[in-house]
C-alpha positions as a Markdown table, in Angstrom:
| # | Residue | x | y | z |
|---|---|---|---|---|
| 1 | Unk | 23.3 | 3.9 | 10.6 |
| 2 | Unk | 23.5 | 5.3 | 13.7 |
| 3 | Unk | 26.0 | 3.8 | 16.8 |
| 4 | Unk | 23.5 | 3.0 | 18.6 |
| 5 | Unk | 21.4 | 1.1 | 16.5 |
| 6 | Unk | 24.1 | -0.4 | 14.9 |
| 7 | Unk | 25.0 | -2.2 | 18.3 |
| 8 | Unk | 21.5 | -3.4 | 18.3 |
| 9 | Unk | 21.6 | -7.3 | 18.4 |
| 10 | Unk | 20.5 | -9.3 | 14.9 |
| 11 | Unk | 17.3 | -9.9 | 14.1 |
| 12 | Unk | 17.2 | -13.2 | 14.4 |
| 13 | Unk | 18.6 | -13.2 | 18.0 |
| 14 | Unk | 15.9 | -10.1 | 19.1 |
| 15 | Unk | 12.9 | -12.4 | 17.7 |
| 16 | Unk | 14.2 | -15.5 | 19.2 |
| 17 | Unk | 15.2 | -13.6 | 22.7 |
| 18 | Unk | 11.1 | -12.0 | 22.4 |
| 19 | Unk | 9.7 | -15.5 | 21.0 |
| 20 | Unk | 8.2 | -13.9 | 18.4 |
| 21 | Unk | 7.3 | -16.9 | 16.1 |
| 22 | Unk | 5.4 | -15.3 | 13.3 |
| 23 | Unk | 1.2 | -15.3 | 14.1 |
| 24 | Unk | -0.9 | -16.8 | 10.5 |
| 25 | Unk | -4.1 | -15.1 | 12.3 |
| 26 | Unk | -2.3 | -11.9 | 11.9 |
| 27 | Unk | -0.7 | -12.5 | 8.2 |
| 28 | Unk | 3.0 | -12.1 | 9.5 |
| 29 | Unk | 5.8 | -12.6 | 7.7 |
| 30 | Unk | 9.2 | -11.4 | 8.7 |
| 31 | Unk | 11.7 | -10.3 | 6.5 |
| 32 | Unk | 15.1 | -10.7 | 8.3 |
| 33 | Unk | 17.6 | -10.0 | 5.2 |
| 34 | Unk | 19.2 | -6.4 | 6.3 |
| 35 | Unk | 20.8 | -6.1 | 2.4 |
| 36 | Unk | 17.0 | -6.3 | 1.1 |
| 37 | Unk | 15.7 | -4.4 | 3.5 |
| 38 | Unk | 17.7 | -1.8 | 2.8 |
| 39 | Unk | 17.1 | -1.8 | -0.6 |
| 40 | Unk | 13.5 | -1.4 | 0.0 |
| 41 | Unk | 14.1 | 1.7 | 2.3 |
| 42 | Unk | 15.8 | 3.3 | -1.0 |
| 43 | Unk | 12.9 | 2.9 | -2.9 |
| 44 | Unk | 11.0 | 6.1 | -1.5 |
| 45 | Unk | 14.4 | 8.4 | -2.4 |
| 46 | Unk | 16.8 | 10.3 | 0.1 |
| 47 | Unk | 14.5 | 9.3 | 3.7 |
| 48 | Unk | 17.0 | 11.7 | 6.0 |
| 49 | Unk | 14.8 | 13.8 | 8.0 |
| 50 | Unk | 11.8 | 12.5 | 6.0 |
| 51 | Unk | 9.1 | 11.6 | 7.8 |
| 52 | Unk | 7.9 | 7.7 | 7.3 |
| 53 | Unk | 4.7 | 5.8 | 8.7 |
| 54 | Unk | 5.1 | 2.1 | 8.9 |
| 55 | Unk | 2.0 | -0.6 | 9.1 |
| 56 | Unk | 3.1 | -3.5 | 11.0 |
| 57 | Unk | 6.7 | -3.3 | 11.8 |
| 58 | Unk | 6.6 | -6.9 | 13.7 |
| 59 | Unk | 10.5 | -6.9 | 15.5 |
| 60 | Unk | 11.1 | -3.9 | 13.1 |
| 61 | Unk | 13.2 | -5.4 | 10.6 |
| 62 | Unk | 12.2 | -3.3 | 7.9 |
| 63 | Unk | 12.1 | -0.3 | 10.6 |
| 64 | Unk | 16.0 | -0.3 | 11.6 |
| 65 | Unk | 16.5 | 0.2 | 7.7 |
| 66 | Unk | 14.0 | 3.3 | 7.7 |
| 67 | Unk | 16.2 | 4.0 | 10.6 |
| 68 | Unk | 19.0 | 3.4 | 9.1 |
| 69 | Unk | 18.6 | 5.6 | 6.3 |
| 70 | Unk | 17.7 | 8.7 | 8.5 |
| 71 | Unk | 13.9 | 8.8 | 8.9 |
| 72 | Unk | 12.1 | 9.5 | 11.7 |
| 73 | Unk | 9.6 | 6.7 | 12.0 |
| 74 | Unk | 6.0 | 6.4 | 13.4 |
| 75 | Unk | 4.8 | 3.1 | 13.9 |
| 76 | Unk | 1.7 | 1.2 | 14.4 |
| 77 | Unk | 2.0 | -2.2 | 15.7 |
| 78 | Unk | -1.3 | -4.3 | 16.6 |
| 79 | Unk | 0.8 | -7.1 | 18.1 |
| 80 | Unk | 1.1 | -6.7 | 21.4 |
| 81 | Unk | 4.1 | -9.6 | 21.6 |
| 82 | Unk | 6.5 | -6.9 | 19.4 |
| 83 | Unk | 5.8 | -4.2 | 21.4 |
| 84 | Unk | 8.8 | -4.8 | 23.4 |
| 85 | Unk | 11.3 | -5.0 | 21.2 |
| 86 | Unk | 10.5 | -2.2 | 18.9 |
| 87 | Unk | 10.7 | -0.2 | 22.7 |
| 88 | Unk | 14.6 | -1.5 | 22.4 |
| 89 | Unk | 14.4 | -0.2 | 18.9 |
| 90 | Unk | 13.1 | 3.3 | 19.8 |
| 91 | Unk | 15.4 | 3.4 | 22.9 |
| 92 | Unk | 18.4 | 3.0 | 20.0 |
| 93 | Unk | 16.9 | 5.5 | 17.9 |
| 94 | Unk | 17.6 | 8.8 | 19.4 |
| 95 | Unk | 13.8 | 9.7 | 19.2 |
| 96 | Unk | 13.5 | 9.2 | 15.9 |
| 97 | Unk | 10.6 | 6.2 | 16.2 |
| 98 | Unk | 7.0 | 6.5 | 17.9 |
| 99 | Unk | 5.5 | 3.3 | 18.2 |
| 100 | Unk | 1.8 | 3.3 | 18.0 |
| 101 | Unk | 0.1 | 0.2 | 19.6 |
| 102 | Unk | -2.9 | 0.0 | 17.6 |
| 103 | Unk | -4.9 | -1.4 | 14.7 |
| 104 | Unk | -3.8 | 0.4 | 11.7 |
| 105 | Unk | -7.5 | 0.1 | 10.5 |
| 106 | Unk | -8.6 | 2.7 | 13.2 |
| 107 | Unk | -5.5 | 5.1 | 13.1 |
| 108 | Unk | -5.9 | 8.5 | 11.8 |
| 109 | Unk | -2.4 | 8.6 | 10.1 |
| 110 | Unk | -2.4 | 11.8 | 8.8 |
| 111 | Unk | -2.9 | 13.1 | 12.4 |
| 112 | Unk | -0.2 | 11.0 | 13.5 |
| 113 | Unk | 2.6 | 11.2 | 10.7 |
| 114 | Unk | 1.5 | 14.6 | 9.4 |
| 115 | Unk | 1.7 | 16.0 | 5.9 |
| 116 | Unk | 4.2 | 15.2 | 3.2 |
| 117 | Unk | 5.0 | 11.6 | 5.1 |
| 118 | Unk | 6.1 | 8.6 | 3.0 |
| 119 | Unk | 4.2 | 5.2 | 4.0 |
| 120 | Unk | 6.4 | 2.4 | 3.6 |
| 121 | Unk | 5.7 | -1.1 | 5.0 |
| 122 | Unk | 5.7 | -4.9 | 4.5 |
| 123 | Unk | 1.8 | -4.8 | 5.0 |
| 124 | Unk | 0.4 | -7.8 | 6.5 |
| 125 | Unk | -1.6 | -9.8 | 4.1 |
| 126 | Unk | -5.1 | -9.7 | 5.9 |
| 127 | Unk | -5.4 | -5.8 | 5.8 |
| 128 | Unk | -2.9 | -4.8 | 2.8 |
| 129 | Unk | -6.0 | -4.3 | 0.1 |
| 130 | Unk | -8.0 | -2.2 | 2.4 |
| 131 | Unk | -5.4 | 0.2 | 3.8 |
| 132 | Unk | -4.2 | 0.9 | -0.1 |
| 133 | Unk | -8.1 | 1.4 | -0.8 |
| 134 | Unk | -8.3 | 3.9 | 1.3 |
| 135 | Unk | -4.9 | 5.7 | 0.4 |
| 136 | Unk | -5.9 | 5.9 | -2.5 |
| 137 | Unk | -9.5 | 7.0 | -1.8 |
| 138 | Unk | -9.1 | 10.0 | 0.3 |
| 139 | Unk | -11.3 | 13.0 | -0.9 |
| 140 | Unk | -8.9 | 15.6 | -0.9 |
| 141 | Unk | -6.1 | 15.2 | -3.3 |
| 142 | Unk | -2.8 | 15.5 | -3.3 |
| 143 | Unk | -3.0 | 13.2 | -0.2 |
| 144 | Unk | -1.3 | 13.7 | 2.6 |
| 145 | Unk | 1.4 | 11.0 | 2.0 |
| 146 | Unk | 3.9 | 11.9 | -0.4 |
| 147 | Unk | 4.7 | 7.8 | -1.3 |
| 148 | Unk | 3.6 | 4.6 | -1.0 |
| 149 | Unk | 6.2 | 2.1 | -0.6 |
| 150 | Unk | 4.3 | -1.1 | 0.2 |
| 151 | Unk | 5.0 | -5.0 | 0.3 |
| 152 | Unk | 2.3 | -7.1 | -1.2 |
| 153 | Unk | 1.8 | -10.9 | -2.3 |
| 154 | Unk | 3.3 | -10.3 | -6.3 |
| 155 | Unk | -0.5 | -11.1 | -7.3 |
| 156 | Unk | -1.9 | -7.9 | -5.7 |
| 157 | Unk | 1.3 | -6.3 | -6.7 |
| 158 | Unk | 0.0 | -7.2 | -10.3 |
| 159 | Unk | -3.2 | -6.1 | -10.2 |
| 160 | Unk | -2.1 | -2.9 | -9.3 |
| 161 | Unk | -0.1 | -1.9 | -12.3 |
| 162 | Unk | -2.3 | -4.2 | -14.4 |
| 163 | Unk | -3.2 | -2.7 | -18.1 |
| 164 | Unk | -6.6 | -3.5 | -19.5 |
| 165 | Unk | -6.8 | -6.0 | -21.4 |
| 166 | Unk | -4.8 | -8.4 | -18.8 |
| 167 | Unk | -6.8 | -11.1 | -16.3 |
| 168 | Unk | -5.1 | -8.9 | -13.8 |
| 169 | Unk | -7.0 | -5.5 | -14.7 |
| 170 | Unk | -9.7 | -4.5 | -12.1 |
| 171 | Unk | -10.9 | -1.7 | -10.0 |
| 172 | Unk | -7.6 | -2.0 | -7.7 |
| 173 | Unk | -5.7 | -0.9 | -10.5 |
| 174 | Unk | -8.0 | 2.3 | -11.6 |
| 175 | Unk | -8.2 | 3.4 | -8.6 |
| 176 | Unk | -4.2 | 3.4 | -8.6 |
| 177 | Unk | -3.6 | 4.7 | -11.7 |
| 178 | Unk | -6.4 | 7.4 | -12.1 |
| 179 | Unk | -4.7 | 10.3 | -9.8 |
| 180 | Unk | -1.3 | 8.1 | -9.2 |
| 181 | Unk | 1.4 | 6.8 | -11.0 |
| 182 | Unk | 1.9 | 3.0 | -9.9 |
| 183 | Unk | 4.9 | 0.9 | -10.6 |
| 184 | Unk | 6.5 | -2.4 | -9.2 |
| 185 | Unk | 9.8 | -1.6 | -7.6 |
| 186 | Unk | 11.1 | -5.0 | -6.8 |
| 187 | Unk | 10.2 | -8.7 | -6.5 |
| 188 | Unk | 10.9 | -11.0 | -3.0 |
| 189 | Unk | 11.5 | -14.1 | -2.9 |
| 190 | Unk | 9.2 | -16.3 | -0.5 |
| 191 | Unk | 12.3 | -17.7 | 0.9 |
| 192 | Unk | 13.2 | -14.1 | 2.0 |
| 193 | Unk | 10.5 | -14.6 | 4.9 |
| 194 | Unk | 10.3 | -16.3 | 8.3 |
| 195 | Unk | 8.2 | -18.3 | 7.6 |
| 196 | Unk | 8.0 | -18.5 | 3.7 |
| 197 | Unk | 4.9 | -17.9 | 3.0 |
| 198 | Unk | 3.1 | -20.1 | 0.2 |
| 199 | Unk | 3.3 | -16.9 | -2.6 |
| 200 | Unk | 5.7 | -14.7 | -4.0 |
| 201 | Unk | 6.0 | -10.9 | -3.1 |
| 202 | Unk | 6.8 | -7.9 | -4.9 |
| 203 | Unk | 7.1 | -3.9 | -3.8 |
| 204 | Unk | 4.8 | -1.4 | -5.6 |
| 205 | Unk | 5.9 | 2.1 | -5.5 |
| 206 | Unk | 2.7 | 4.8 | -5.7 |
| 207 | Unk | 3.1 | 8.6 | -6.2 |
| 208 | Unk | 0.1 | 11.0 | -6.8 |
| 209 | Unk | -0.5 | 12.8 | -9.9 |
| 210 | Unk | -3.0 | 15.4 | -10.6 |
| 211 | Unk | -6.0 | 14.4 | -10.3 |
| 212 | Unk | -8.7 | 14.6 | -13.8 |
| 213 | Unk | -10.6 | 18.0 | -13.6 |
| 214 | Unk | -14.3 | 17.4 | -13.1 |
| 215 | Unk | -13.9 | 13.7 | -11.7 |
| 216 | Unk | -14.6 | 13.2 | -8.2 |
| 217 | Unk | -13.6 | 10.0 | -6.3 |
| 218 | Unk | -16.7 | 8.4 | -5.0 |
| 219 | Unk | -17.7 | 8.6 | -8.2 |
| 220 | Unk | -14.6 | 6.5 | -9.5 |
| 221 | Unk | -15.3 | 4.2 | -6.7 |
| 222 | Unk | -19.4 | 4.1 | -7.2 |
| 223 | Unk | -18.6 | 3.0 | -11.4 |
| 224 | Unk | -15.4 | 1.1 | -10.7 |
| 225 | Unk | -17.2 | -1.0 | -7.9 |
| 226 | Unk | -20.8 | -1.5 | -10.3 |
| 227 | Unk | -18.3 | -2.3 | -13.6 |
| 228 | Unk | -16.0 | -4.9 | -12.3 |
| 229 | Unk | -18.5 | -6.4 | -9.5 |
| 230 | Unk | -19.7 | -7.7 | -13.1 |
| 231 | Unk | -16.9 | -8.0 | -14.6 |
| 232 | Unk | -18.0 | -10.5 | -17.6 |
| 233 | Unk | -21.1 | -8.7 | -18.2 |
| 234 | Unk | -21.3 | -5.9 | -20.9 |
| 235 | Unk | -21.3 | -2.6 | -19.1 |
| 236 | Unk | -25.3 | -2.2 | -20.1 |
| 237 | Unk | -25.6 | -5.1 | -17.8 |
| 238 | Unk | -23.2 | -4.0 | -15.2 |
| 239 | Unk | -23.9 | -0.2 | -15.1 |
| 240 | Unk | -27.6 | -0.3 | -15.1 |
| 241 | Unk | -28.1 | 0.4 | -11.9 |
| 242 | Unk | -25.9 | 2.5 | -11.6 |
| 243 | Unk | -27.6 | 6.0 | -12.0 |
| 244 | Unk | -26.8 | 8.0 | -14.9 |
| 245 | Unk | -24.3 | 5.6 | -15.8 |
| 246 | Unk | -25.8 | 4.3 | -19.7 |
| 247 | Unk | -26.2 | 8.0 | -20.4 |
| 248 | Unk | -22.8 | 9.0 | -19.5 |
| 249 | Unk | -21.2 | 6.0 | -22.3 |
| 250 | Unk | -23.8 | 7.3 | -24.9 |
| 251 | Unk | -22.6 | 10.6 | -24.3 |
| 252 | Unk | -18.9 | 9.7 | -24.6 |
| 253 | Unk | -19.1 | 7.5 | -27.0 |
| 254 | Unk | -18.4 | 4.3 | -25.8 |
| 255 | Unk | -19.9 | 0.9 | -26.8 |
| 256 | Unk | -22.4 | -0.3 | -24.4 |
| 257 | Unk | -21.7 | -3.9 | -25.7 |
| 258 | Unk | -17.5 | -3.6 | -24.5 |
| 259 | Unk | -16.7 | -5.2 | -21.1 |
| 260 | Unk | -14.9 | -3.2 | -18.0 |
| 261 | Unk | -11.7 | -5.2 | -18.3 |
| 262 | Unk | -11.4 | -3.8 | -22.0 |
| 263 | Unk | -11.3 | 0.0 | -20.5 |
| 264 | Unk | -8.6 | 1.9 | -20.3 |
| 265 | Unk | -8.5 | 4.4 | -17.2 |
| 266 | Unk | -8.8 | 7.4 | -18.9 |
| 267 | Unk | -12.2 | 5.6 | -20.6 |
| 268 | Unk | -13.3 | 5.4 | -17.2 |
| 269 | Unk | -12.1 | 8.8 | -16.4 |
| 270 | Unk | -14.2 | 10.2 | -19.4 |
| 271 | Unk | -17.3 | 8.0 | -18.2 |
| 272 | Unk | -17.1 | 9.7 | -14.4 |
| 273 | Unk | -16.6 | 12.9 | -15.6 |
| 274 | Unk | -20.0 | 12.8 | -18.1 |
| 275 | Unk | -21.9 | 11.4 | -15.0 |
Protein backbone atom coordinates (compact mmCIF):
# COMPACT_ATOMS: atom_id res chain seq x y z
CA UNK A 1 0.00 0.00 0.00
CA UNK A 2 0.83 3.20 -0.85
CA UNK A 3 1.87 6.15 2.03
CA UNK A 4 -0.74 7.87 1.40
CA UNK A 5 -3.41 5.57 1.65
CA UNK A 6 -1.95 3.92 4.28
CA UNK A 7 -2.36 7.16 6.49
CA UNK A 8 -5.91 7.04 5.51
CA UNK A 9 -8.05 6.80 8.85
CA UNK A 10 -9.88 3.06 9.64
CA UNK A 11 -12.81 2.16 8.21
CA UNK A 12 -14.75 2.22 10.92
CA UNK A 13 -13.80 5.80 11.97
CA UNK A 14 -14.41 7.15 7.99
CA UNK A 15 -18.08 5.47 8.02
CA UNK A 16 -18.86 6.69 11.48
CA UNK A 17 -17.18 10.43 10.70
CA UNK A 18 -19.61 10.20 7.07
CA UNK A 19 -22.65 8.53 9.11
CA UNK A 20 -22.85 5.97 6.75
CA UNK A 21 -25.12 3.48 8.51
CA UNK A 22 -25.64 0.78 5.90
CA UNK A 23 -29.19 1.51 3.68
CA UNK A 24 -31.53 -2.18 3.41
CA UNK A 25 -33.30 -0.24 0.42
CA UNK A 26 -30.02 -0.41 -1.24
CA UNK A 27 -28.82 -4.15 -0.16
CA UNK A 28 -25.64 -2.70 1.71
CA UNK A 29 -23.50 -4.57 3.56
CA UNK A 30 -20.01 -3.39 4.55
CA UNK A 31 -17.22 -5.48 4.86
CA UNK A 32 -14.78 -3.73 7.28
CA UNK A 33 -12.12 -6.63 7.85
CA UNK A 34 -8.78 -5.23 5.88
CA UNK A 35 -7.12 -9.10 6.26
CA UNK A 36 -10.29 -10.45 4.17
CA UNK A 37 -10.43 -7.89 2.04
CA UNK A 38 -7.34 -8.33 1.04
CA UNK A 39 -7.63 -11.71 0.45
CA UNK A 40 -10.39 -11.14 -1.87
CA UNK A 41 -8.25 -8.55 -3.91
CA UNK A 42 -5.76 -11.71 -4.49
CA UNK A 43 -8.31 -13.68 -5.98
CA UNK A 44 -8.14 -12.03 -9.54
CA UNK A 45 -4.05 -12.65 -9.63
CA UNK A 46 -1.14 -9.93 -9.68
CA UNK A 47 -3.75 -6.53 -9.85
CA UNK A 48 -0.50 -3.99 -10.31
CA UNK A 49 -1.25 -1.81 -13.15
CA UNK A 50 -4.35 -3.91 -13.86
CA UNK A 51 -7.24 -2.22 -14.56
CA UNK A 52 -10.36 -3.07 -11.98
CA UNK A 53 -14.15 -1.97 -12.15
CA UNK A 54 -15.88 -2.05 -8.85
CA UNK A 55 -19.95 -2.11 -8.38
CA UNK A 56 -20.85 -0.47 -5.23
CA UNK A 57 -17.80 0.39 -3.34
CA UNK A 58 -19.96 1.97 -0.20
CA UNK A 59 -16.87 3.82 2.09
CA UNK A 60 -14.55 1.64 -0.21
CA UNK A 61 -13.44 -0.88 1.99
CA UNK A 62 -12.96 -3.46 -0.51
CA UNK A 63 -11.59 -0.51 -2.84
CA UNK A 64 -8.36 0.59 -0.52
CA UNK A 65 -7.46 -3.25 -0.95
CA UNK A 66 -7.78 -3.06 -4.95
CA UNK A 67 -5.72 -0.04 -4.10
CA UNK A 68 -3.67 -1.59 -2.14
CA UNK A 69 -2.64 -4.22 -4.35
CA UNK A 70 -1.79 -1.77 -7.21
CA UNK A 71 -4.85 -1.38 -9.39
CA UNK A 72 -6.09 1.44 -10.84
CA UNK A 73 -9.81 1.53 -9.94
CA UNK A 74 -13.08 2.84 -11.58
CA UNK A 75 -15.92 2.97 -9.52
CA UNK A 76 -19.56 3.30 -9.62
CA UNK A 77 -21.29 4.29 -6.61
CA UNK A 78 -25.19 4.99 -6.68
CA UNK A 79 -25.16 6.22 -3.07
CA UNK A 80 -24.86 9.56 -2.98
CA UNK A 81 -24.00 9.57 1.04
CA UNK A 82 -20.40 7.59 0.00
CA UNK A 83 -19.57 9.83 -2.41
CA UNK A 84 -17.54 11.81 -0.11
CA UNK A 85 -15.51 9.64 1.34
CA UNK A 86 -14.42 7.61 -1.55
CA UNK A 87 -13.37 11.55 -2.88
CA UNK A 88 -10.85 11.21 0.38
CA UNK A 89 -10.11 7.76 -1.03
CA UNK A 90 -9.25 9.05 -4.65
CA UNK A 91 -7.49 12.12 -3.22
CA UNK A 92 -5.04 9.21 -1.43
CA UNK A 93 -4.71 7.32 -4.44
CA UNK A 94 -2.46 9.11 -6.62
CA UNK A 95 -5.04 9.01 -9.58
CA UNK A 96 -5.41 5.60 -9.51
CA UNK A 97 -9.46 5.69 -8.62
CA UNK A 98 -12.39 7.35 -10.80
CA UNK A 99 -15.48 7.28 -9.03
CA UNK A 100 -18.51 7.07 -11.05
CA UNK A 101 -21.73 8.39 -9.43
CA UNK A 102 -24.26 6.36 -11.01
CA UNK A 103 -26.43 3.30 -11.22
CA UNK A 104 -24.42 0.45 -12.25
CA UNK A 105 -27.59 -0.82 -14.17
CA UNK A 106 -27.19 2.13 -16.73
CA UNK A 107 -23.23 2.27 -17.01
CA UNK A 108 -21.56 1.34 -20.13
CA UNK A 109 -18.58 -0.34 -18.35
CA UNK A 110 -16.68 -1.35 -21.05
CA UNK A 111 -16.60 2.38 -22.23
CA UNK A 112 -15.64 3.24 -18.84
CA UNK A 113 -13.02 0.50 -17.65
CA UNK A 114 -11.92 -0.44 -21.13
CA UNK A 115 -10.82 -3.85 -22.41
CA UNK A 116 -9.04 -6.58 -20.53
CA UNK A 117 -10.51 -4.96 -17.01
CA UNK A 118 -11.11 -7.34 -14.11
CA UNK A 119 -14.61 -6.67 -12.26
CA UNK A 120 -14.38 -7.32 -8.71
CA UNK A 121 -16.97 -6.18 -6.16
CA UNK A 122 -18.99 -7.05 -3.06
CA UNK A 123 -22.22 -6.53 -5.31
CA UNK A 124 -25.18 -5.33 -3.46
CA UNK A 125 -27.81 -7.97 -3.11
CA UNK A 126 -30.77 -6.16 -5.09
CA UNK A 127 -28.79 -5.99 -8.42
CA UNK A 128 -25.97 -8.85 -8.04
CA UNK A 129 -28.14 -11.53 -10.43
CA UNK A 130 -28.78 -9.07 -13.07
CA UNK A 131 -25.36 -7.37 -13.54
CA UNK A 132 -23.79 -11.18 -13.69
CA UNK A 133 -26.62 -11.89 -16.30
CA UNK A 134 -25.58 -9.58 -18.38
CA UNK A 135 -21.71 -10.26 -18.02
CA UNK A 136 -22.24 -13.20 -18.94
CA UNK A 137 -24.63 -12.40 -21.86
CA UNK A 138 -22.70 -10.10 -23.89
CA UNK A 139 -22.82 -11.02 -27.73
CA UNK A 140 -19.34 -10.80 -28.53
CA UNK A 141 -17.16 -13.20 -26.77
CA UNK A 142 -14.19 -13.09 -25.19
CA UNK A 143 -15.82 -10.25 -23.19
CA UNK A 144 -14.38 -7.31 -22.41
CA UNK A 145 -13.64 -8.21 -18.75
CA UNK A 146 -10.92 -10.41 -18.25
CA UNK A 147 -12.45 -11.67 -14.51
CA UNK A 148 -15.21 -11.68 -12.41
CA UNK A 149 -14.40 -11.52 -8.88
CA UNK A 150 -17.83 -10.99 -7.28
CA UNK A 151 -19.42 -11.22 -3.67
CA UNK A 152 -22.75 -12.91 -3.52
CA UNK A 153 -25.25 -14.40 -0.72
CA UNK A 154 -23.40 -18.29 -0.63
CA UNK A 155 -26.95 -19.47 -2.17
CA UNK A 156 -26.44 -17.58 -5.55
CA UNK A 157 -22.80 -18.33 -5.14
CA UNK A 158 -24.21 -22.06 -5.31
CA UNK A 159 -26.24 -21.92 -8.09
CA UNK A 160 -23.62 -20.68 -10.02
CA UNK A 161 -21.22 -23.56 -9.91
CA UNK A 162 -24.12 -25.92 -9.41
CA UNK A 163 -23.87 -29.47 -11.44
CA UNK A 164 -27.00 -30.97 -12.71
CA UNK A 165 -28.53 -33.07 -10.92
CA UNK A 166 -28.34 -30.71 -7.65
CA UNK A 167 -31.64 -28.45 -6.35
CA UNK A 168 -29.13 -25.78 -7.06
CA UNK A 169 -28.79 -26.39 -10.94
CA UNK A 170 -30.59 -23.76 -13.12
CA UNK A 171 -30.17 -21.34 -15.96
CA UNK A 172 -27.69 -19.10 -13.72
CA UNK A 173 -25.40 -21.79 -13.79
CA UNK A 174 -25.47 -22.62 -17.77
CA UNK A 175 -25.18 -19.50 -18.59
CA UNK A 176 -21.89 -19.45 -16.34
CA UNK A 177 -20.47 -22.40 -17.27
CA UNK A 178 -21.22 -22.64 -21.13
CA UNK A 179 -18.35 -20.03 -22.38
CA UNK A 180 -16.77 -19.64 -18.66
CA UNK A 181 -15.13 -21.52 -16.12
CA UNK A 182 -16.92 -20.72 -12.70
CA UNK A 183 -15.59 -21.60 -9.25
CA UNK A 184 -16.21 -20.45 -5.55
CA UNK A 185 -13.14 -18.73 -4.30
CA UNK A 186 -13.98 -18.28 -0.68
CA UNK A 187 -16.82 -18.33 1.84
CA UNK A 188 -17.66 -15.05 4.40
CA UNK A 189 -19.00 -15.22 7.30
CA UNK A 190 -22.24 -12.97 7.96
CA UNK A 191 -20.52 -11.65 11.03
CA UNK A 192 -17.83 -10.23 8.60
CA UNK A 193 -20.48 -7.49 7.69
CA UNK A 194 -21.81 -4.23 9.18
CA UNK A 195 -24.69 -5.09 9.65
CA UNK A 196 -24.74 -8.99 9.39
CA UNK A 197 -26.89 -9.73 7.09
CA UNK A 198 -29.42 -12.75 7.71
CA UNK A 199 -27.37 -15.24 5.05
CA UNK A 200 -24.03 -16.42 4.52
CA UNK A 201 -21.67 -15.18 1.59
CA UNK A 202 -19.27 -16.64 -0.64
CA UNK A 203 -16.85 -15.23 -3.63
CA UNK A 204 -17.22 -16.79 -7.10
CA UNK A 205 -14.36 -16.39 -9.40
CA UNK A 206 -15.50 -16.41 -13.37
CA UNK A 207 -13.00 -16.53 -16.35
CA UNK A 208 -14.15 -16.96 -20.03
CA UNK A 209 -13.45 -19.86 -22.05
CA UNK A 210 -14.02 -20.39 -25.71
CA UNK A 211 -17.02 -20.21 -26.55
CA UNK A 212 -19.01 -23.65 -28.40
CA UNK A 213 -18.69 -23.17 -32.25
CA UNK A 214 -22.10 -22.78 -33.83
CA UNK A 215 -23.93 -21.71 -30.50
CA UNK A 216 -25.01 -18.33 -30.23
CA UNK A 217 -26.05 -16.69 -26.95
CA UNK A 218 -29.60 -15.52 -27.25
CA UNK A 219 -30.13 -18.75 -28.21
CA UNK A 220 -28.69 -20.23 -24.82
CA UNK A 221 -30.70 -17.64 -23.14
CA UNK A 222 -34.10 -18.20 -25.32
CA UNK A 223 -33.81 -22.42 -24.30
CA UNK A 224 -32.32 -21.92 -20.87
CA UNK A 225 -35.09 -19.33 -19.94
CA UNK A 226 -38.18 -21.78 -21.70
CA UNK A 227 -36.41 -25.06 -19.89
CA UNK A 228 -36.04 -23.99 -16.35
CA UNK A 229 -39.12 -21.39 -16.35
CA UNK A 230 -40.58 -25.06 -16.15
CA UNK A 231 -38.36 -26.58 -14.45
CA UNK A 232 -40.45 -29.79 -13.23
CA UNK A 233 -42.03 -30.25 -16.49
CA UNK A 234 -40.47 -32.76 -19.04
CA UNK A 235 -38.72 -30.68 -21.71
CA UNK A 236 -41.79 -31.64 -24.31
CA UNK A 237 -43.75 -29.63 -22.02
CA UNK A 238 -41.29 -26.93 -21.37
CA UNK A 239 -39.78 -26.48 -24.86
CA UNK A 240 -42.85 -26.56 -26.84
CA UNK A 241 -43.07 -23.23 -27.46
CA UNK A 242 -40.11 -22.77 -28.02
CA UNK A 243 -39.57 -22.83 -31.89
CA UNK A 244 -37.58 -25.57 -33.22
CA UNK A 245 -36.84 -26.69 -29.87
CA UNK A 246 -38.57 -30.70 -29.94
CA UNK A 247 -36.79 -31.04 -33.30
CA UNK A 248 -33.47 -30.02 -32.13
CA UNK A 249 -33.65 -33.08 -28.95
CA UNK A 250 -34.90 -35.60 -31.70
CA UNK A 251 -32.11 -34.62 -33.63
CA UNK A 252 -29.60 -34.98 -30.84
CA UNK A 253 -30.79 -37.56 -29.38
CA UNK A 254 -32.04 -36.61 -26.22
CA UNK A 255 -35.19 -37.98 -24.31
CA UNK A 256 -38.05 -35.70 -24.53
CA UNK A 257 -39.43 -37.29 -21.29
CA UNK A 258 -35.86 -36.06 -19.13
CA UNK A 259 -36.28 -32.86 -17.07
CA UNK A 260 -33.82 -29.57 -17.48
CA UNK A 261 -32.33 -29.98 -14.11
CA UNK A 262 -31.05 -33.57 -15.30
CA UNK A 263 -28.90 -31.73 -18.26
CA UNK A 264 -25.59 -31.28 -18.34
CA UNK A 265 -24.31 -27.94 -20.14
CA UNK A 266 -22.77 -29.39 -22.89
CA UNK A 267 -26.50 -31.33 -23.43
CA UNK A 268 -27.69 -27.95 -23.68
CA UNK A 269 -24.90 -26.88 -25.70
CA UNK A 270 -25.65 -29.69 -28.27
CA UNK A 271 -29.56 -28.80 -28.17
CA UNK A 272 -28.64 -24.78 -29.15
CA UNK A 273 -26.37 -25.74 -31.60
CA UNK A 274 -29.15 -28.24 -33.60
CA UNK A 275 -31.60 -25.29 -33.28
Amino acid sequence: MTDSLGALPPLRDVIARHGLAASKALGQNFLLDGQLLDRIARIPGPLDGEAVYEVGPGPGGLTRALLGAGARVVAVERDERCLPALAELSAAADGRLRVISGDAMEVDEAAEAGAGAHIVANLPYNVGTALLVRWLTGGSWPPWWRSLTLMFQKEVAERIVARPGSGAYGRLAVLAQWRSQARIAMSVHRSAFVPPPKVMSAVVHITPASQPDGVEVRTIEALTGAAFGQRRKMLRQSLKALPGALTALEAVGIDSARRAETLSVDEFVQIARAM
